[in-house]
N, CA, C and O atoms as a Tinker XYZ file with bonds, in Angstrom:
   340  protein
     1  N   -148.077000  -58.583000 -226.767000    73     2
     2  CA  -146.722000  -58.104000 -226.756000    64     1     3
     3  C   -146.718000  -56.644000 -226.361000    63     2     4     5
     4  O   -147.717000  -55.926000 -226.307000    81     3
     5  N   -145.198000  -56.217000 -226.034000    73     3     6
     6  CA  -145.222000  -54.858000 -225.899000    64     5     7
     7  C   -144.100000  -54.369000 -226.570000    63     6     8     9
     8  O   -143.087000  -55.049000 -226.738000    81     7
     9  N   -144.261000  -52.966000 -227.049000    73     7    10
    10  CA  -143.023000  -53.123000 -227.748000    64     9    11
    11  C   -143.132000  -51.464000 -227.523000    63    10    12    13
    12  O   -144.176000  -50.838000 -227.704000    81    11
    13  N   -141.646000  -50.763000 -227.020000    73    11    14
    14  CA  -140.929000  -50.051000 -226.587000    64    13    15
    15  C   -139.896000  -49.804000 -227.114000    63    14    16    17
    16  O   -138.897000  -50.522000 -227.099000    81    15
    17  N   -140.063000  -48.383000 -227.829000    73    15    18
    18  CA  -139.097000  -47.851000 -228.820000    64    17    19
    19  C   -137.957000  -46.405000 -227.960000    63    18    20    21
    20  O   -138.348000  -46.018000 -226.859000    81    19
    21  N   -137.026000  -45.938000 -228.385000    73    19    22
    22  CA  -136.041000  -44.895000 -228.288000    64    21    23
    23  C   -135.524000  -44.899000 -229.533000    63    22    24    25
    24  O   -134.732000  -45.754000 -229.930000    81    23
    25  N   -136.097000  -43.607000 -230.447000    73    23    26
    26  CA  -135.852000  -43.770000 -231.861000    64    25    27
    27  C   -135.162000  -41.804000 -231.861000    63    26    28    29
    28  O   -135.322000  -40.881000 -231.062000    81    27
    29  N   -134.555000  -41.901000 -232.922000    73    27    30
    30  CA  -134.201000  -39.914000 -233.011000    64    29    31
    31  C   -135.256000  -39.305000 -233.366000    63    30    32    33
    32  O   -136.138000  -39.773000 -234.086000    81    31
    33  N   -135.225000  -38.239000 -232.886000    73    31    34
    34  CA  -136.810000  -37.189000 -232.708000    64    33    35
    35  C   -137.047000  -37.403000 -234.284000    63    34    36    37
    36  O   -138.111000  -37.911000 -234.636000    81    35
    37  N   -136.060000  -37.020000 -235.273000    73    35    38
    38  CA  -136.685000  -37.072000 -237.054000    64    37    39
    39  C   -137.102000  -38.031000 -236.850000    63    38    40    41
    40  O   -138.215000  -37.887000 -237.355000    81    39
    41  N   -137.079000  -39.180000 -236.394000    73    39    42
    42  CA  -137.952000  -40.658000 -236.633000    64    41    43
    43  C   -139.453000  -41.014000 -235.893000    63    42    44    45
    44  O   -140.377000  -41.625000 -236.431000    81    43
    45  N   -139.433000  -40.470000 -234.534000    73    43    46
    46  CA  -140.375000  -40.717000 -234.174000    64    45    47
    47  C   -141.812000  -40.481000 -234.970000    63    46    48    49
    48  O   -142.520000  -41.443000 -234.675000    81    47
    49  N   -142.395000  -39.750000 -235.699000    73    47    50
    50  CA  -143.365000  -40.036000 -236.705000    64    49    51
    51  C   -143.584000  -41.328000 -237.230000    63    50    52    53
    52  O   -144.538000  -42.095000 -237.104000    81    51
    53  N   -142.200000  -41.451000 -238.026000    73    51    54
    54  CA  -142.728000  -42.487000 -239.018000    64    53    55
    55  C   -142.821000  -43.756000 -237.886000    63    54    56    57
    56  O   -143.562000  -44.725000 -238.050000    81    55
    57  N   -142.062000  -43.600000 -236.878000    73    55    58
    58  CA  -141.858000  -45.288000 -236.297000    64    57    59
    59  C   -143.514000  -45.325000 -235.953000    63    58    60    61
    60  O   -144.277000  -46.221000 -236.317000    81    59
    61  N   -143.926000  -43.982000 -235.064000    73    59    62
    62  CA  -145.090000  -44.063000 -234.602000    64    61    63
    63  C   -146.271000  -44.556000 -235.644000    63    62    64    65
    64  O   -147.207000  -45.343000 -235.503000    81    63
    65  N   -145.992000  -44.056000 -236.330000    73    63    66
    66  CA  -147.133000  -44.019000 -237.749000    64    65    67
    67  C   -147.434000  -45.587000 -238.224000    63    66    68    69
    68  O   -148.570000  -46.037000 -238.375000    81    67
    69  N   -146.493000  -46.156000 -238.382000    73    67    70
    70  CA  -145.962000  -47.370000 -239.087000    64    69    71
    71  C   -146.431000  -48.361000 -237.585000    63    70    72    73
    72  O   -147.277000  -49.193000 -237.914000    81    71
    73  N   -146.172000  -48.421000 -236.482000    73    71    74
    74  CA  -146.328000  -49.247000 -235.453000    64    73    75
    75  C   -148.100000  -49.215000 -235.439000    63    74    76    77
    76  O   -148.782000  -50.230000 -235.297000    81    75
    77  N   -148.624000  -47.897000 -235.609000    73    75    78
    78  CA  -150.073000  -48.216000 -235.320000    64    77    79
    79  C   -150.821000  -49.055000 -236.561000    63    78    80    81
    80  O   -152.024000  -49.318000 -236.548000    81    79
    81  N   -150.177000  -49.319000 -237.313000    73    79    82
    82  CA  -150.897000  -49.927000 -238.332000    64    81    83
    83  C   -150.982000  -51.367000 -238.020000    63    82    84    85
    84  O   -151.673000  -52.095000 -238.733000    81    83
    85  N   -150.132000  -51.976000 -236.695000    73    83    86
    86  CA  -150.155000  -53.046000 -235.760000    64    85    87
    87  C   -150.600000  -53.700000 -234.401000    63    86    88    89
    88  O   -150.994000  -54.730000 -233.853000    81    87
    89  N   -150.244000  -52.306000 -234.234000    73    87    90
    90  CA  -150.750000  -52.186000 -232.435000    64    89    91
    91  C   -151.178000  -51.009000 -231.558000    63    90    92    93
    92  O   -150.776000  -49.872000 -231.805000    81    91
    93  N   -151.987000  -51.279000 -230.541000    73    91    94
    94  CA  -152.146000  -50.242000 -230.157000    64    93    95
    95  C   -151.349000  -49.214000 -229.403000    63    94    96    97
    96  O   -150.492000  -49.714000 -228.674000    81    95
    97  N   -151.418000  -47.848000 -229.395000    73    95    98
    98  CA  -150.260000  -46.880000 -229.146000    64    97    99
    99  C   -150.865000  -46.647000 -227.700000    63    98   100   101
   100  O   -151.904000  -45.995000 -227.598000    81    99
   101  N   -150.130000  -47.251000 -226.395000    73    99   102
   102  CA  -150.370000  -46.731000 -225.262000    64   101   103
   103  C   -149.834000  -45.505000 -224.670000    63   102   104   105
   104  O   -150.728000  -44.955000 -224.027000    81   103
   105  N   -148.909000  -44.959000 -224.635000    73   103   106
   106  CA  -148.265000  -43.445000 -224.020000    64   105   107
   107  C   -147.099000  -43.755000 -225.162000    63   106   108   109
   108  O   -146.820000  -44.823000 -225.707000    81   107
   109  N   -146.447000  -42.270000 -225.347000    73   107   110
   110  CA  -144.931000  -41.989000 -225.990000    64   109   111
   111  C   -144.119000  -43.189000 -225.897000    63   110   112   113
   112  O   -143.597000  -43.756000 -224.937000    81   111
   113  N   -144.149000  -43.442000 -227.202000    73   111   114
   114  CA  -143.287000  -44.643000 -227.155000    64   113   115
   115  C   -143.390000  -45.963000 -227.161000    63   114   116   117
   116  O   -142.519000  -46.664000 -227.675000    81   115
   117  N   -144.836000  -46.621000 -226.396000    73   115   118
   118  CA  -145.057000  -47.726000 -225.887000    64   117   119
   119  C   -146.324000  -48.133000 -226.960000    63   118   120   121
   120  O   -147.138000  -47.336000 -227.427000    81   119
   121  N   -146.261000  -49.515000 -227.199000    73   119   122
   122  CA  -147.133000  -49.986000 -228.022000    64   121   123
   123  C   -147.537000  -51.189000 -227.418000    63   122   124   125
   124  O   -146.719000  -51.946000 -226.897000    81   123
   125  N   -148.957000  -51.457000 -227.459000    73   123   126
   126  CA  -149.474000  -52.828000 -226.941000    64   125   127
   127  C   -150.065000  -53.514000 -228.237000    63   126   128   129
   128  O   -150.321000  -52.991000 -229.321000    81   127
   129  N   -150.200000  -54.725000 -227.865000    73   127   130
   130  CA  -151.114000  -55.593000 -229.139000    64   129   131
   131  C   -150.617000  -57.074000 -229.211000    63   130   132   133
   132  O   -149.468000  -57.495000 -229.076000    81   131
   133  N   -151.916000  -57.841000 -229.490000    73   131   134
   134  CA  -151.859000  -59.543000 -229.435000    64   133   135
   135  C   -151.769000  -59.693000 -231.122000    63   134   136   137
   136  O   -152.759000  -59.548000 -231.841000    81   135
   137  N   -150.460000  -59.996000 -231.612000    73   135   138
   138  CA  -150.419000  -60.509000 -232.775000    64   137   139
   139  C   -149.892000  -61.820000 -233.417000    63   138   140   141
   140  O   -149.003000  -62.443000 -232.837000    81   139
   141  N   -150.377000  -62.239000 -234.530000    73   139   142
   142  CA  -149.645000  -63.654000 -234.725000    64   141   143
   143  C   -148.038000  -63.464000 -235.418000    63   142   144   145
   144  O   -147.348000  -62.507000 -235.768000    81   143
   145  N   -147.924000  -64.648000 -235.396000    73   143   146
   146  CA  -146.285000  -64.920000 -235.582000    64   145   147
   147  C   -146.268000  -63.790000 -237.625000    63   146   148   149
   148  O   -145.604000  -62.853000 -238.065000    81   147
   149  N   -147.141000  -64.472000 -238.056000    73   147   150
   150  CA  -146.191000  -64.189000 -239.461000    64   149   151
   151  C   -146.261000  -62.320000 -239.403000    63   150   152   153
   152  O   -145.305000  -61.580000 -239.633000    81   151
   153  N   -148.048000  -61.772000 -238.932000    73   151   154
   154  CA  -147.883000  -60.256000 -238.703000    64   153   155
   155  C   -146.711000  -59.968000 -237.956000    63   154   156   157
   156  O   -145.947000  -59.090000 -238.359000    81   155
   157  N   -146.424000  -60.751000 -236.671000    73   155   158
   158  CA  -145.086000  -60.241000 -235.805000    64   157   159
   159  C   -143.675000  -60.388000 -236.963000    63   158   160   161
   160  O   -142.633000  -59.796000 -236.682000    81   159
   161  N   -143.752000  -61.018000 -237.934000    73   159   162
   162  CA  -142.187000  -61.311000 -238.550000    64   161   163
   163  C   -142.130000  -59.715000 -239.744000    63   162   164   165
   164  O   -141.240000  -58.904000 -240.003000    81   163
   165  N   -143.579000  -59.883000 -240.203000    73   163   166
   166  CA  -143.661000  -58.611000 -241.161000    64   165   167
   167  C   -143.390000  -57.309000 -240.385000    63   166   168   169
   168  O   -142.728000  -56.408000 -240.899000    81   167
   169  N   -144.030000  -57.190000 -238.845000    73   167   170
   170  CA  -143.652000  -55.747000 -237.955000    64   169   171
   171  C   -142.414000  -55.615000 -238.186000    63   170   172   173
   172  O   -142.038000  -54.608000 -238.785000    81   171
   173  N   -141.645000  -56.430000 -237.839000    73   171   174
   174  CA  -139.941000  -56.582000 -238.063000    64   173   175
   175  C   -139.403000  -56.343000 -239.006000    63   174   176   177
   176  O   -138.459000  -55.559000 -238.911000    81   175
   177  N   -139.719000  -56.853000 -240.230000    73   175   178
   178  CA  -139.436000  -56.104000 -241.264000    64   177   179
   179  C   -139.258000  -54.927000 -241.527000    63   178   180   181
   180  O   -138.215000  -54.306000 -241.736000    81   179
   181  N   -141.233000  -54.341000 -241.505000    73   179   182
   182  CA  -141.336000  -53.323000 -241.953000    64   181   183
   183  C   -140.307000  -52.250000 -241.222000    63   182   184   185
   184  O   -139.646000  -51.406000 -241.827000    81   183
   185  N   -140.315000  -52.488000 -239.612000    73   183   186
   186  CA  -139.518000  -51.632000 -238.108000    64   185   187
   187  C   -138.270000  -51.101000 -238.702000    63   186   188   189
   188  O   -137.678000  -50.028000 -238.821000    81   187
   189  N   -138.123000  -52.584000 -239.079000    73   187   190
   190  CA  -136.275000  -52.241000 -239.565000    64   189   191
   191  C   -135.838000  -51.080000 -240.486000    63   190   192   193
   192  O   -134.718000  -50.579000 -240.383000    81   191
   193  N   -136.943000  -50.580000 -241.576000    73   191   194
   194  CA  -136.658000  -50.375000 -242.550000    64   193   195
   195  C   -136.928000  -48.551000 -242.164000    63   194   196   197
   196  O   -136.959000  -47.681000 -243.034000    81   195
   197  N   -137.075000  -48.335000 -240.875000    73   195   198
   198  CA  -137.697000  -47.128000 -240.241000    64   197   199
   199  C   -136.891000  -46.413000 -238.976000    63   198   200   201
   200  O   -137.146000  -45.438000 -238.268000    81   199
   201  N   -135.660000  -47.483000 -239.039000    73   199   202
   202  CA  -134.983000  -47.412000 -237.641000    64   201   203
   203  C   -133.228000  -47.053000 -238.309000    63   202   204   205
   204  O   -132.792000  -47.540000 -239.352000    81   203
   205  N   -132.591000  -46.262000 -237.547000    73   203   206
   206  CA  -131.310000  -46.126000 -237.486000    64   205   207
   207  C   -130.698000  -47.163000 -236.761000    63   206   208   209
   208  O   -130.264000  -46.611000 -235.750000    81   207
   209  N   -130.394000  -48.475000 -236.712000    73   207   210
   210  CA  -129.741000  -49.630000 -236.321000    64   209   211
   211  C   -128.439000  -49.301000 -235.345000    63   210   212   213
   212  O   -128.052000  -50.129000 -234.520000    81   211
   213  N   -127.976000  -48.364000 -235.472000    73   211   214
   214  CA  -126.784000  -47.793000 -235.114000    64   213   215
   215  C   -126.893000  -46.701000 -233.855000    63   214   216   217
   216  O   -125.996000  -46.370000 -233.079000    81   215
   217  N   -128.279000  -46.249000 -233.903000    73   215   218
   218  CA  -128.381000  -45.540000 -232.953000    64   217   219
   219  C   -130.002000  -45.120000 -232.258000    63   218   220   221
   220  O   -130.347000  -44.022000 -231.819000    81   219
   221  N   -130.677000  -46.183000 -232.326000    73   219   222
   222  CA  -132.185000  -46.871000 -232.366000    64   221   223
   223  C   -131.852000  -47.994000 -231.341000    63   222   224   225
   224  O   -130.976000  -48.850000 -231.222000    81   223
   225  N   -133.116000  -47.537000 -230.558000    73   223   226
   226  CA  -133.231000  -48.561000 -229.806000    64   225   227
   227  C   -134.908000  -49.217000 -229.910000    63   226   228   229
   228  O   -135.860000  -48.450000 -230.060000    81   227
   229  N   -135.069000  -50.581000 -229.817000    73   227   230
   230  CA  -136.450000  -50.798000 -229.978000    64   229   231
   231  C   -136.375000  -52.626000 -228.601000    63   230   232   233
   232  O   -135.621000  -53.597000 -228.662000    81   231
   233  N   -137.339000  -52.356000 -227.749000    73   231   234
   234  CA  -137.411000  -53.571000 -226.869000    64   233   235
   235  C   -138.862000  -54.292000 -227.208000    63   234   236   237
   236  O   -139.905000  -53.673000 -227.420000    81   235
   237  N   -138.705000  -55.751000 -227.216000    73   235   238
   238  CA  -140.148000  -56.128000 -227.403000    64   237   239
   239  C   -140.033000  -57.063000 -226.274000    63   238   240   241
   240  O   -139.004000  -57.460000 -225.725000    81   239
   241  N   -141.492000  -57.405000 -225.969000    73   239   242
   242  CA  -141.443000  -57.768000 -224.844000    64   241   243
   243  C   -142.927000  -59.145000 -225.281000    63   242   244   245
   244  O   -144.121000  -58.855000 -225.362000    81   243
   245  N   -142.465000  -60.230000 -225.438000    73   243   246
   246  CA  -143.582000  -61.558000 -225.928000    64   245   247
   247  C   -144.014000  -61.793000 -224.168000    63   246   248   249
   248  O   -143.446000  -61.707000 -223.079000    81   247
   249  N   -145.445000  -62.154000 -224.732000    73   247   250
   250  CA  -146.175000  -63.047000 -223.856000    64   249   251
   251  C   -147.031000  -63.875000 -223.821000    63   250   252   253
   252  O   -148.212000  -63.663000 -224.098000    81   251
   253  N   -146.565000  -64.910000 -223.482000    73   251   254
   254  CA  -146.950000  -66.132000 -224.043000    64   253   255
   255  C   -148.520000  -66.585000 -223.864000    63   254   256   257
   256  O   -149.117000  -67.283000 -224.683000    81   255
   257  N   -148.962000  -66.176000 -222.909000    73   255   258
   258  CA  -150.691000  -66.239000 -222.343000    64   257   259
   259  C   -150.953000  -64.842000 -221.587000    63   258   260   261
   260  O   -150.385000  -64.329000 -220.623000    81   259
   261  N   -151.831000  -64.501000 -222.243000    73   259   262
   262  CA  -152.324000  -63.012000 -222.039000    64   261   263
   263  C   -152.991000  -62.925000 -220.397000    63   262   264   265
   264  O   -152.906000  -61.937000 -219.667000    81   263
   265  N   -153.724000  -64.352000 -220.022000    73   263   266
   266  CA  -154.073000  -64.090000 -218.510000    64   265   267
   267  C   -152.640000  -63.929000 -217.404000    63   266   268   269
   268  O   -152.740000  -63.617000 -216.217000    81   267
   269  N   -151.743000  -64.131000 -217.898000    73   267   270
   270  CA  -150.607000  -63.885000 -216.282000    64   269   271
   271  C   -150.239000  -62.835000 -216.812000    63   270   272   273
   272  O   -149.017000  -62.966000 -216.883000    81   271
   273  N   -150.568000  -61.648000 -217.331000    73   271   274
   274  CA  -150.368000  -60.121000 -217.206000    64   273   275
   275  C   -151.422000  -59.734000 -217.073000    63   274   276   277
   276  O   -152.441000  -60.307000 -217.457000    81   275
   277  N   -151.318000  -58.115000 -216.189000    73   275   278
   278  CA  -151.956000  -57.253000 -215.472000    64   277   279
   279  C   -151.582000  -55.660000 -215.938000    63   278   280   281
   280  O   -150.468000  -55.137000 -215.933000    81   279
   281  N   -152.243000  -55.357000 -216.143000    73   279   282
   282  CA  -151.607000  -53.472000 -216.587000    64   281   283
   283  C   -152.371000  -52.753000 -215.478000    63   282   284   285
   284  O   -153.515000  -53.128000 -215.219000    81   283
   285  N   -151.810000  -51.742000 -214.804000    73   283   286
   286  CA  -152.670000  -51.022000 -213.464000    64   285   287
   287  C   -151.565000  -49.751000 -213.979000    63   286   288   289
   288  O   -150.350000  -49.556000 -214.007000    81   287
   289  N   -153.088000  -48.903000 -214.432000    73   287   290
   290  CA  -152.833000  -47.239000 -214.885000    64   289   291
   291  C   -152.751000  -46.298000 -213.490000    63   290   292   293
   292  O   -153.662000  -46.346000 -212.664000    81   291
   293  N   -151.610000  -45.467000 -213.317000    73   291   294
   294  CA  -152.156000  -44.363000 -212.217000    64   293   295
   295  C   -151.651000  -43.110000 -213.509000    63   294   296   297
   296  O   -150.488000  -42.963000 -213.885000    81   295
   297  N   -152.451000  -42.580000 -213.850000    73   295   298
   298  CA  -152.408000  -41.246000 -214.267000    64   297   299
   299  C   -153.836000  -41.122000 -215.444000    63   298   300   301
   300  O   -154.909000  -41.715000 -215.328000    81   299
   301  N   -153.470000  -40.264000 -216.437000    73   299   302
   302  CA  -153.772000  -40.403000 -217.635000    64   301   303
   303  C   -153.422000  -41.281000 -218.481000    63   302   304   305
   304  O   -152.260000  -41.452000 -218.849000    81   303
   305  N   -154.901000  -42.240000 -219.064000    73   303   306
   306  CA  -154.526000  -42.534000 -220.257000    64   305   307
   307  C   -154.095000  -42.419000 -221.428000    63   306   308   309
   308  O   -155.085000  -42.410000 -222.160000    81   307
   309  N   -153.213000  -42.329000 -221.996000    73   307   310
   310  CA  -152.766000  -41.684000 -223.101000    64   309   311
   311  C   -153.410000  -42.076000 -224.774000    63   310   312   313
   312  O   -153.891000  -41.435000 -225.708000    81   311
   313  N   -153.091000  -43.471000 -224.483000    73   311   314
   314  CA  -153.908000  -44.156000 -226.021000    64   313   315
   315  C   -154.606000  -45.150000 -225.311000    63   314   316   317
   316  O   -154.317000  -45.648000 -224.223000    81   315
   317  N   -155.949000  -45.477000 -226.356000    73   315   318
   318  CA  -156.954000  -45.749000 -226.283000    64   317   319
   319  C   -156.661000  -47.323000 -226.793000    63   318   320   321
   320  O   -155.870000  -47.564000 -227.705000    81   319
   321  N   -157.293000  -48.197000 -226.186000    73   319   322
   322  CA  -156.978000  -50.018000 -226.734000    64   321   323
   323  C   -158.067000  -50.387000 -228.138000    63   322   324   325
   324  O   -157.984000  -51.433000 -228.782000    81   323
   325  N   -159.072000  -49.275000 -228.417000    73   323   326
   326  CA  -160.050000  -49.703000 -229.835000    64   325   327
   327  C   -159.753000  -49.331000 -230.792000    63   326   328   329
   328  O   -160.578000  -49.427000 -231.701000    81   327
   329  N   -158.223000  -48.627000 -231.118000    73   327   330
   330  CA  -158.372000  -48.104000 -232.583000    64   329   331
   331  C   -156.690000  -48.433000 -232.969000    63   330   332   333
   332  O   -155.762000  -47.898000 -232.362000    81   331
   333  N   -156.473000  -49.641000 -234.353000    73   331   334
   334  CA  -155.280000  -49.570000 -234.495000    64   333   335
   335  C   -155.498000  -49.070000 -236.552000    63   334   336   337
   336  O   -155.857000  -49.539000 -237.632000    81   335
   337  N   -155.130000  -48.220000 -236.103000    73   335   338
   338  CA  -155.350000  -47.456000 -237.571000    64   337   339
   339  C   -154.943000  -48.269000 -238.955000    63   338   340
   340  O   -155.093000  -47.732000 -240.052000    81   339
């Protein structure tokens, strides 16, 4: 999955903080990671409880078989795929 946040600057910490304990943190904002259904229902939970609903934005993005995606970096890597804290 990918999951792509627009949260208010006071929030970005905790969302960040709280997401790596799931997935991995690719650049500002963007999170990668293969998780199962019940961890994916608890992310949701926990997300919710970290987000202004009203003025928070959060996109996830499922995929159903990991071979028909491709990621192709041109710059700096930002986060690293071995460490989800």
């Amino acid at each position: 999955m990918i999951l792509v946040y627009d949260v208010k600057t006071e929030r970005v910490n905790k969302v960040n903080k709280y997401l790596r304990q799931y997935l991995y943190w690719r650049q500002n904002s963007v999170f990668e990671g293969e998780i199962n259904k019940n961890t994916f229902n608890r992310l949701l939970t926990g997300l919710k409880k970290h987000l202004d609903l009203n003025a928070d934005s959060v996109l996830i993005y499922t995929i159903p078989e990991k071979k028909r995606i491709n990621s192709i970096l041109i710059g700096v890597e930002k986060g690293r795929m071995d460490t989800v804290l």
